[in-house]
Each structure stands twice: as C-alpha cells, then as structure tokens.
C-alpha positions as CSV (number, residue, x, y, z in Angstrom):
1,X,1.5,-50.3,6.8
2,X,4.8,-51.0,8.5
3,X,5.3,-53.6,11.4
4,X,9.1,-53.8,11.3
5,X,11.3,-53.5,14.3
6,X,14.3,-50.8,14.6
7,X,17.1,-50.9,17.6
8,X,15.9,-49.5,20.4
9,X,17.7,-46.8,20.7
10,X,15.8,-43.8,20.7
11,X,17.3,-41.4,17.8
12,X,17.8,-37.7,19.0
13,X,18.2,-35.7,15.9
14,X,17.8,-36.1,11.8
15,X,20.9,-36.1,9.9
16,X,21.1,-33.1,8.3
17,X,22.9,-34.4,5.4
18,X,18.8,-35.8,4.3
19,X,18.1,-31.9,3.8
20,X,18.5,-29.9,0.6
21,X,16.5,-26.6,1.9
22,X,20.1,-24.2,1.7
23,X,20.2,-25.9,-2.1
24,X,17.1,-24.9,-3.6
25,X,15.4,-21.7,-3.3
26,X,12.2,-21.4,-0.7
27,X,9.2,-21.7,-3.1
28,X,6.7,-19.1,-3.7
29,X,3.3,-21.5,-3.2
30,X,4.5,-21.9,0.8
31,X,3.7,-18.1,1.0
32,X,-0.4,-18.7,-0.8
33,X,-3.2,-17.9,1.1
34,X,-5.2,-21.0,2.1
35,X,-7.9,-22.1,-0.7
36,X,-11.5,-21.2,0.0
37,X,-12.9,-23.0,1.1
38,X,-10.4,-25.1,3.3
39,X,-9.2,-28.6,1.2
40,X,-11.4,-31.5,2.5
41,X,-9.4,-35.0,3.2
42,X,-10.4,-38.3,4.3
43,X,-7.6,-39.9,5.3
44,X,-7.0,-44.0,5.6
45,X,-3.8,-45.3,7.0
46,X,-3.3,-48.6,7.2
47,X,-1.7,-50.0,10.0
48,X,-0.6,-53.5,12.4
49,X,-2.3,-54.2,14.9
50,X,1.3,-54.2,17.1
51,X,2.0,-50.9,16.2
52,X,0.3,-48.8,19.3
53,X,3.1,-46.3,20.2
54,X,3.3,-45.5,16.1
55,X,-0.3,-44.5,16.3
56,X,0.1,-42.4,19.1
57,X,3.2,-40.6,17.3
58,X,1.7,-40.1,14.2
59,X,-1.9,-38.5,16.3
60,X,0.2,-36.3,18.2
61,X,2.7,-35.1,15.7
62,X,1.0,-35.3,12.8
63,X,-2.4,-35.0,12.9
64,X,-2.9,-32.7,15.4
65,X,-2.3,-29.3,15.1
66,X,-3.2,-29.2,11.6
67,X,-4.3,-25.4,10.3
68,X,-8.0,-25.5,10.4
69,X,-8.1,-22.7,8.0
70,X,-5.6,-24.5,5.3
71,X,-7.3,-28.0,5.6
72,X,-9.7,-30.1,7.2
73,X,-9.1,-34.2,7.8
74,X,-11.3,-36.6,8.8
75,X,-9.0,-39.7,9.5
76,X,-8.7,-43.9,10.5
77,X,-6.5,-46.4,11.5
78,X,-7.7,-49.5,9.8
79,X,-5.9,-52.3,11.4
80,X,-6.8,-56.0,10.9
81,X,-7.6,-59.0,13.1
82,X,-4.6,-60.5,15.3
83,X,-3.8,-63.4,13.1
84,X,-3.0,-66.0,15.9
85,X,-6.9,-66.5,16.7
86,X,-6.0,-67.8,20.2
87,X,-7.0,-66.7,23.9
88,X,-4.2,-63.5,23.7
89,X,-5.6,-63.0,20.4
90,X,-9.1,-62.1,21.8
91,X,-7.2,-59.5,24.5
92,X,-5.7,-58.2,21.9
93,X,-8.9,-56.9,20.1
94,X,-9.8,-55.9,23.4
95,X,-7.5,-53.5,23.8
96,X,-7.8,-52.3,20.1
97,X,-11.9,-52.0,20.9
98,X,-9.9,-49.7,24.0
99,X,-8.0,-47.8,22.0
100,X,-10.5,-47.1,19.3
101,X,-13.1,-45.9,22.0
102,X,-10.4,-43.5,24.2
103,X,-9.6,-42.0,20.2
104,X,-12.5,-42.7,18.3
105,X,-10.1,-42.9,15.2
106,X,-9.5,-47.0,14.9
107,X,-11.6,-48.9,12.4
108,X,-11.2,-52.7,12.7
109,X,-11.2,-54.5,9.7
110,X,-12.8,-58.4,9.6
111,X,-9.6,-59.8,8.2
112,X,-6.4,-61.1,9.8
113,X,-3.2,-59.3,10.0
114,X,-0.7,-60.4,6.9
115,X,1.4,-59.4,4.3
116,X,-0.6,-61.4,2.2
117,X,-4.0,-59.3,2.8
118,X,-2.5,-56.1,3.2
119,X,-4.5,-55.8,0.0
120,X,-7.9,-56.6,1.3
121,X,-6.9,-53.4,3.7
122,X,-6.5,-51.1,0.8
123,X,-9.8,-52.2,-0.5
124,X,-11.7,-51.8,3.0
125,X,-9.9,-48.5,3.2
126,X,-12.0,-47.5,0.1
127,X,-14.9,-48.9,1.0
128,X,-14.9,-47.0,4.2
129,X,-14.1,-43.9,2.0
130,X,-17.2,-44.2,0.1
131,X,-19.6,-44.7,3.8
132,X,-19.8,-41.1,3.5
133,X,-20.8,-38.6,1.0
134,X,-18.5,-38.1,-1.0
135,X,-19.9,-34.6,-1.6
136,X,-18.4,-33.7,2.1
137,X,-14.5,-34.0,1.0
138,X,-12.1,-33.6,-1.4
139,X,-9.9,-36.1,-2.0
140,X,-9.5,-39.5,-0.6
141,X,-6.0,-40.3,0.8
142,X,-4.7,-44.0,1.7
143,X,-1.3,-44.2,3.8
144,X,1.0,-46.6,5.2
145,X,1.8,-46.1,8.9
146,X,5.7,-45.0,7.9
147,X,4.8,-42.2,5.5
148,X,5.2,-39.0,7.1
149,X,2.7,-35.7,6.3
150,X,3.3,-32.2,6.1
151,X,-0.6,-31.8,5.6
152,X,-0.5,-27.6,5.8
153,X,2.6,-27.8,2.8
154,X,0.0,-30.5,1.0
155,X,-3.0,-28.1,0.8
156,X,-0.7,-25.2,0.0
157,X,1.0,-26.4,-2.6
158,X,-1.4,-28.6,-4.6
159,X,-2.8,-25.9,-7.0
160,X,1.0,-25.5,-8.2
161,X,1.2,-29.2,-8.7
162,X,-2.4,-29.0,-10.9
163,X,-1.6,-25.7,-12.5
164,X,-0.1,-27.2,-16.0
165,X,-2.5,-30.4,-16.0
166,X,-5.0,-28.7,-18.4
167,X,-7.5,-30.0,-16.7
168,X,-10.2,-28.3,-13.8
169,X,-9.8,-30.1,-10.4
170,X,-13.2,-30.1,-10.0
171,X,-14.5,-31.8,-13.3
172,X,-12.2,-34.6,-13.5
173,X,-10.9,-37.8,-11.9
174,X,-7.6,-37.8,-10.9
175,X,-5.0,-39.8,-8.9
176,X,-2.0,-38.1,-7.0
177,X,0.8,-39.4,-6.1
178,X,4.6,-41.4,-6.8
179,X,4.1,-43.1,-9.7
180,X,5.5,-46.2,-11.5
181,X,5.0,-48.3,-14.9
182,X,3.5,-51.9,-14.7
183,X,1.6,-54.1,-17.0
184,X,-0.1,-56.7,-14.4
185,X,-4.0,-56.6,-14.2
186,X,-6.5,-58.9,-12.5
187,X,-10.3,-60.0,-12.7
188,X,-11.6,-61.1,-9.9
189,X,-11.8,-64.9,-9.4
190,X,-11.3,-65.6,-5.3
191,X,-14.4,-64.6,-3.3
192,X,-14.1,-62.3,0.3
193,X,-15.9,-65.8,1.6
194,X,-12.7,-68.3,0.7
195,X,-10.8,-68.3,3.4
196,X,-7.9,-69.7,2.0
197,X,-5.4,-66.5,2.0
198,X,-2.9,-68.4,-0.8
199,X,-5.3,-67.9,-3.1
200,X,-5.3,-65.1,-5.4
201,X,-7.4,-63.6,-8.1
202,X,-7.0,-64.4,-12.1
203,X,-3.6,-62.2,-13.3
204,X,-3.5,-60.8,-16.7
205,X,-0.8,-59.2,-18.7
206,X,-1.8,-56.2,-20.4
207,X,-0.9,-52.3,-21.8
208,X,0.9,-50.6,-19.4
209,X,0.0,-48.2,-16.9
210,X,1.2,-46.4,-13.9
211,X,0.9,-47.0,-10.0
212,X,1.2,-45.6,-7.1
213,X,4.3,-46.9,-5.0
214,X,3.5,-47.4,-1.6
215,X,3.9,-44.0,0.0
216,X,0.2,-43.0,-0.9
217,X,-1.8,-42.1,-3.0
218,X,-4.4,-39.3,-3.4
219,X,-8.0,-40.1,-5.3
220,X,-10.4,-36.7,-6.4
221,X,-13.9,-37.4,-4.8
222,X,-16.2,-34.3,-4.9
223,X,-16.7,-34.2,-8.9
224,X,-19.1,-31.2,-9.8
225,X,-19.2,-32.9,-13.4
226,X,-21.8,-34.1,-16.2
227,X,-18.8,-35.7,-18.0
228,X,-15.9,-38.1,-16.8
229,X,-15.1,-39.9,-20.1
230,X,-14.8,-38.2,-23.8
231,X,-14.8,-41.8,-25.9
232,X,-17.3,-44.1,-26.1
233,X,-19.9,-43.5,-23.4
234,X,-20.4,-40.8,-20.8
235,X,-20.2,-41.1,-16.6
236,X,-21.7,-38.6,-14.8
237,X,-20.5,-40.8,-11.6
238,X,-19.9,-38.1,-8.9
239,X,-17.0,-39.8,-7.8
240,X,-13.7,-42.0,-8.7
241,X,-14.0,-43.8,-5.3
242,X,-17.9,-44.3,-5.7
243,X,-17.0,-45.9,-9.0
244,X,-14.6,-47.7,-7.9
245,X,-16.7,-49.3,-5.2
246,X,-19.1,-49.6,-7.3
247,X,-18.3,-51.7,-10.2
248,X,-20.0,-54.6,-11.5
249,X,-18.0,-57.0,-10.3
250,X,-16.3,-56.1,-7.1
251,X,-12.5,-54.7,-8.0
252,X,-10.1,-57.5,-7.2
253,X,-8.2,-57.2,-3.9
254,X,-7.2,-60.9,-3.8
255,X,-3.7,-59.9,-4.6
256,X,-0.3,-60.5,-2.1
257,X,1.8,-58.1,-1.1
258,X,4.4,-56.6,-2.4
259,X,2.1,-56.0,-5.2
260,X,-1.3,-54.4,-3.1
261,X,0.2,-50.9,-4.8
262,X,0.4,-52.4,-8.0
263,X,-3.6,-53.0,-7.3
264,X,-4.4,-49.9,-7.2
265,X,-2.9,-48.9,-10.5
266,X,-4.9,-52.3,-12.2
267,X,-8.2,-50.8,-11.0
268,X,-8.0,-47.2,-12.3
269,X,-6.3,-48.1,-15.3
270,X,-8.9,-50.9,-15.4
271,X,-11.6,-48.6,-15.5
272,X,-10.5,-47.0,-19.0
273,X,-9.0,-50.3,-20.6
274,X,-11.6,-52.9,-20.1
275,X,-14.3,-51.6,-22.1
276,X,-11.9,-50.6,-25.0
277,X,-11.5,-53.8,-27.3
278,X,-8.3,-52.5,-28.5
279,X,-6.4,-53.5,-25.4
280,X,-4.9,-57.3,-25.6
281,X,-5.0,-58.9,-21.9
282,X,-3.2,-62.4,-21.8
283,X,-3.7,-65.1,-18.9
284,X,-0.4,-64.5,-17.1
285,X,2.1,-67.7,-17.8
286,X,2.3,-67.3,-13.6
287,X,-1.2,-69.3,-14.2
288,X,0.0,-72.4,-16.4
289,X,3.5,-71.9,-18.3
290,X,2.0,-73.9,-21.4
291,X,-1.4,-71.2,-21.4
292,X,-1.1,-68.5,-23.8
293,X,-4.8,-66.8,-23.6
294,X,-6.2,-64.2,-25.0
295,X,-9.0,-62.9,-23.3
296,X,-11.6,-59.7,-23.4
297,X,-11.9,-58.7,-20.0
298,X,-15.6,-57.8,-19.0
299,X,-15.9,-53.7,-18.4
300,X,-15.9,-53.3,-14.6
301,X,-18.3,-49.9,-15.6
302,X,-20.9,-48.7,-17.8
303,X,-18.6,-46.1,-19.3
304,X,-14.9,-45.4,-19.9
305,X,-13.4,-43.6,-17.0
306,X,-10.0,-41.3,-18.1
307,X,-8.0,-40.8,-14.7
308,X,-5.6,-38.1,-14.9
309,X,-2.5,-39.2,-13.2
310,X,-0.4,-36.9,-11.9
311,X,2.7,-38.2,-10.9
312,X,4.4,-35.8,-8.0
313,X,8.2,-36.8,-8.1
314,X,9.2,-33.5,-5.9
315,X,6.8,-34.3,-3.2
316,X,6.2,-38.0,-2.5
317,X,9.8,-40.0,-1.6
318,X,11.3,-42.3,0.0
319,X,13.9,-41.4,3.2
320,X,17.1,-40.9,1.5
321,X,18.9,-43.7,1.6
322,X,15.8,-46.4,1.9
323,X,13.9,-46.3,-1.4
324,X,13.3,-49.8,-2.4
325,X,14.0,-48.5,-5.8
326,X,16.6,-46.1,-6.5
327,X,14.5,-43.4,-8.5
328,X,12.2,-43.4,-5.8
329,X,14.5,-41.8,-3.2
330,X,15.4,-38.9,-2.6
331,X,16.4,-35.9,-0.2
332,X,14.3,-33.9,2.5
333,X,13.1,-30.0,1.2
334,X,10.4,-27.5,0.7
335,X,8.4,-29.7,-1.4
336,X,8.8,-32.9,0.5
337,X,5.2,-33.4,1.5
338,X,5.0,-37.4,1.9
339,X,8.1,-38.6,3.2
340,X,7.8,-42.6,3.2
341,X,10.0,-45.5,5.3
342,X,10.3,-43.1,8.8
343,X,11.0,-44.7,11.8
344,X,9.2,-44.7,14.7
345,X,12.0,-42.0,16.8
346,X,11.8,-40.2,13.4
347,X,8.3,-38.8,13.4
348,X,8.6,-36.6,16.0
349,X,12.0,-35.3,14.9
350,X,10.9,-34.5,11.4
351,X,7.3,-32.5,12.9
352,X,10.1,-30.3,15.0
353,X,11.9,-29.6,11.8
354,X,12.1,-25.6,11.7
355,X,11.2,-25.2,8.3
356,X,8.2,-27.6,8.7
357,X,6.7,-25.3,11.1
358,X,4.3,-23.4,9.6
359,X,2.3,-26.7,8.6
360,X,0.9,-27.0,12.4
361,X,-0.5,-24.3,14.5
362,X,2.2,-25.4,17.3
363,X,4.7,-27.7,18.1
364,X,4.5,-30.9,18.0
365,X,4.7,-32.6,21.3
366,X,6.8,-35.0,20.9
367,X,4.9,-38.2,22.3
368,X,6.3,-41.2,22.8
C-alpha cells in the first residue's frame, strides 16, 4: 500500500540508466509456450483510500490487457475505512461504494485507514482469498499499490524459477517471493473487537525464518495432495491459505507497520515451528525488560505444515535506487517481474517499455 505524495510534475520517460537488458542475455523461458492450462491468480492489492488516480493506472496499465491464454486474474482493491469518521468521511465511502460499483474490483475492508492496521489488511486480504474455492486458482498473490507487474513474464517464467526446487508445484505448499531473515513471532492476544489500534498482540523471539519484504508475495493454493507434512503428523489440507485461515486460533494480525511483512513470514513459519517442541520462543524483552520467559507456544494446526520458500532475488526488487535495504534493490531487466516503490507517472511509462511488450496483448493506454 503506498499513500505517499511525489512533485507534481508529471515524469515523461524512465531513466534508462534503471535498465540492464543490453547486459544480460534475453532469456530462453520468455520464448515458452503458455502452461496448459492457463496459470490461475487471485490477486489482493492493498491500497489507501486517497489513492484513486493510482487505481485507475494500475487497471488500465496493468491489469488490462493481460494474455488470456498465458494467465488468468481475478483481482481487488481492498482499501480501508477513511480514518477521520466525520461528515467528509461518510462522502468519502460514498464515492469508494461509486467506484467499486462503476469497476466491480473494490473490496472495503471494516477497519480504518493507518499505518498501524495495514496489517489487519493483509489478513482480510487472505480471508477474502479463501471466499472462494480454492480449487478455482493457483496461487494467491498480495500487493502493495507501488509494486509494478509484468503478469505475462510472471506466468512465463515461473516453471524456470520451480525447476531446481525438487519439489512438484502441485503437491506442496509454497511461498514466492523477496525474501528476508527474522526471528519475531506472535500469538494472538488483542481481539478484532478492541478497538484500541496501540495495542498489539504477544511478541516472541524465536528460530529464525524468512519473510517476504513488502513487494509481494505469492502463496500455492490448488494442492492436489494427500500429504503436506513428512514429520510428526500428516495434512491433507487442500490449501496453505485455507490453513492459514483456518487455524485454531485466528493467526495474529494485531501487528504495526513496518513489520505487517514480517507477519506474514511468523505465520507460515508458525505453522511448522509451533507444534515442534524443539523450538525455544521467549516473551520478547519489548513486553517487560526484567521478563525472560520461556514459553511452548500452542500449535496453530493439527499437523506440521513444511512451506517451501522460494526466494526470487532476479525477479522481485526494489526501483534502483529506493530499496529500503540495500540488497533489496536492484536494476530493471528480463526477469524483473515485481518492480516495487513506482511512482504514480511511472506505471504507465514502465507498461510502454518495449521489451515489456509482449506481457499485454496491446498497449497500454496510458491513463491518467
């Protein structure tokens, strides 16, 4: 989600100093024939209430003109509640009720616009992912509004990105996407009742793990599977997001930005360390300085659940020059496929690119 403000002058072109494509060699997977039967997505992207003309951008040169016959999306806008709760505030929904009912592609989440519940977003953004069958798609995918999509380049070039996992797409859970290390887990401790958006749920420290940074992130939904875990017990869940939505305890999403990518990380590696008594999880000294707790999580499942996480440095970055963290960045080529922190004036630019073009049946158009 992004709801930052840039100068308002219109950019006109990309610097061409982001692109690498004359450095590196054009890869064979862009030439593949389209997997049959066409990848399935569900797509969530989270975005501000404010941030109308950035919708319309990313509909028109992103989402539309997609190859049919390379991949199929089914996609939202969740946007939250303007925070202000006055008279304007009520207009405001109005014209988001408007807009959602000239696109039908706006879902309206029940929970105020902030940074600080930007990670009660990502877990309605699941939920909504798991209203369906999640027989009828693929993969779930979660965006922020800045991240920009070559969707055609995604669906081409996944395979390659699978190929040396050892594992078979359609018998195991996995997570796609730019990937981190943390150690911070939660239980949940703060009810979707409290209204009292300070509080957050109980932080532990614990083994490490890794996260998706907040780009994206890709979750494998139709399983065809009678086994998800090897150790202990055995899921034959059809799903990672039906899991996940699933648990015993609802997963925690009490958790303040900038850590609501962390989150997501702390839930699937969750899944697999909670039930293992192996792991040591300590009450975070964040909690009391003078508590030093040991404590034996309860599982979140009836079974282990092993994620494979596939961590896609080539294809998921940051805009050269903007990463947040340095290893995160990088420059603009062939496998660039989620391109994250792109201005508004940027999206249209970067769907004109010439060696994007075969992702979309025709140009983009270039709304504004």
């Amino acid at each position: 989600m992004c709801c930052c403000s840039f100068s308002k002058t219109e950019k006109t072109e990309l610097d061409p100093k982001i692109f690498t494509f004359d450095k590196e060699p054009r890869p064979s997977w862009m030439d593949s024939p389209p997997t049959q039967p066409p990848l399935s997505l569900r797509v969530a992207v989270l975005s501000h209430p404010k941030e109308v003309q950035r919708r319309q951008l990313i509909r028109d040169n992103i989402f539309k003109g997609v190859r049919r016959n390379e991949i199929q999306i089914d996609y939202r806008f969740l946007v939250g509640l303007p925070a202000d709760g006055n008279y304007f505030s009520k207009k405001k929904v109005e014209k988001l009720r408007e807009e959602g009912k000239e696109h039908g592609d706006l879902v309206i989440v029940e929970i105020k616009e902030a940074f600080d519940r930007v990670s009660e977003k990502r877990f309605a953004a699941l939920k909504w992912a798991n209203s369906f069958s999640n027989a009828s798609y693929d993969y779930f995918m979660n965006l922020d509004s800045d991240t920009f999509v070559r969707f055609g380049s995604l669906a081409r070039r996944l395979p390659t990105v699978l190929k040396d996992k050892n594992v078979n797409p359609k018998e195991h859970p996995i997570i796609i996407a730019r990937m981190r290390p943390h150690w911070w887990h939660w239980v949940t401790t703060v009810s979707d009742k409290n209204q009292d958006s300070t509080d957050q749920d109980l932080r532990l420290d614990g083994p490490w793990y890794s996260y998706p940074i907040g780009i994206g992130y890709m979750l494998r939904c139709s399983l065809n599977l009678s086994q998800v875990a090897v150790r202990f017990q055995t899921s034959r869940s059809s799903s990672l997001v039906k899991s996940m939505v699933t648990t015993r305890v609802p997963l925690p999403h009490h958790i303040h930005y900038p850590n609501d990518d962390v989150m997501i990380g702390s839930w699937i590696s969750s899944l697999k360390t909670f039930p293992d008594p192996k792991h040591t999880f300590r009450v975070s000294r964040q909690h009391d300085w003078n508590l030093d707790t040991t404590i034996s999580p309860q599982p979140l499942h009836p079974n282990i659940i092993d994620t494979l996480i596939v961590n896609d440095i080539g294809g998921w970055h940051d805009y050269p020059g903007r990463a947040n963290v340095k290893e995160i960045g990088g420059s603009v080529g062939w496998n660039s496929v989620c391109i994250h922190h792109v201005k508004e004036d940027e999206i249209k630019l970067f769907r004109r690119v010439s060696e994007f073009q075969g992702d979309w049946e025709e140009q983009g158009s270039g709304s504004s």
